[in-house]
N, C-alpha and C positions, 0 to 999 in steps of 0.2 A: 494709818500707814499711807504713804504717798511713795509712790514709784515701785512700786508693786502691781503684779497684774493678781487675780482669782485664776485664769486659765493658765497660767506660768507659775512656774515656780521660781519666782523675784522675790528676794528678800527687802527692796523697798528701804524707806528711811523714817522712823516713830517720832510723833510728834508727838510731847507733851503740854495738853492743853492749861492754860492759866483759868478757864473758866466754861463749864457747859457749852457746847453748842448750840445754836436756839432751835426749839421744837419745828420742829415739818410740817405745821398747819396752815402750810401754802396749798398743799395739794386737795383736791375734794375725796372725802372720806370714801373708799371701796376704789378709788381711780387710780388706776396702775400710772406710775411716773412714766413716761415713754425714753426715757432717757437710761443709757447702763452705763457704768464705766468701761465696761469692756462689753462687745460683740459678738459673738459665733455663728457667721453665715453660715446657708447648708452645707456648700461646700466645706466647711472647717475653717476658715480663713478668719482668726480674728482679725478684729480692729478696736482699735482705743480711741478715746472721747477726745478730741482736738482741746486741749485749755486755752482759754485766754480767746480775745476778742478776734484775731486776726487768723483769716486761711481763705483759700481762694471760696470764688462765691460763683454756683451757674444757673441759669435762669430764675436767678431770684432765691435761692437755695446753698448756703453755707456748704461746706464740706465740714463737718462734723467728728468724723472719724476717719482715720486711717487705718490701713492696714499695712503695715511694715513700714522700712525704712519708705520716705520721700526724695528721690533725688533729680536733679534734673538731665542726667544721663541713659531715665530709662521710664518704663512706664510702671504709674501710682497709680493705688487701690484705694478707694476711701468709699464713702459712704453719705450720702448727699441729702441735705435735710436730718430729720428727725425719722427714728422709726418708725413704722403704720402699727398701732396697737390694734389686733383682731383676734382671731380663733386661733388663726399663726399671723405672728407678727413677721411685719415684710421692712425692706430694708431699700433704698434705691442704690444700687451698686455704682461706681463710676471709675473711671482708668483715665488716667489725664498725663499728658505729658507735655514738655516743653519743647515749642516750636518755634524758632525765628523769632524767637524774643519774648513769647508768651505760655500760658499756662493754658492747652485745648482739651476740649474732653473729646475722646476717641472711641468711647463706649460709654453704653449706660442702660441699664436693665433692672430689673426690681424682682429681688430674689427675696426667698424665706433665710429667718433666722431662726439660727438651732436654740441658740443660748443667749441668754440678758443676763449681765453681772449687776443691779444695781448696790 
């Protein structure tokens, strides 16, 4: 299913595949994938996995996921880098907005996450 969340209830749109998927033996066996398709900060605020090559980038660090709409009339919620796998895995928070022609980060904080959808 694609366009679908696990924390929503989105009905999404079913792919039928022509051929298996190829096996997961990228990752090293017992190693938790650090990546979900979806997020759930403490606070509750999900976010979705950014697709595709392109989304702003800050000090060296993709924005990866977002939280809600992105627009440039107000301020955005993402999630910068990849998550910290640990005892509780943490997340670097970010709020960015558009100024005078560009994309600024105006906060950024490294919170826990409640829930990993992978």
């Amino acid at each position: 299913m694609c366009g679908t969340s696990p924390a929503r209830d989105e009905p999404g749109v079913r792919f039928k595949l022509t051929e298996p998927l190829p096996a997961d033996d990228w990752t090293p066996e017992g190693t938790p994938w650090p990546h979900g398709l979806v997020i759930e900060l403490q606070d509750g605020t999900l976010c979705t996995m950014k697709a595709g090559g392109t989304s702003l980038v800050f000090d060296g660090k993709r924005v990866n996921y977002w939280c809600g709409k992105v627009d440039r009339e107000s301020s955005n919620v993402g999630v910068l880098g990849e998550p910290q796998v640990g005892a509780v895995w943490t997340a670097e928070r970010i709020v960015v907005e558009f100024d005078d022609g560009e994309w600024v980060a105006v906060e950024s904080n490294v919170v826990p996450i409640r829930t990993v959808w992978q």
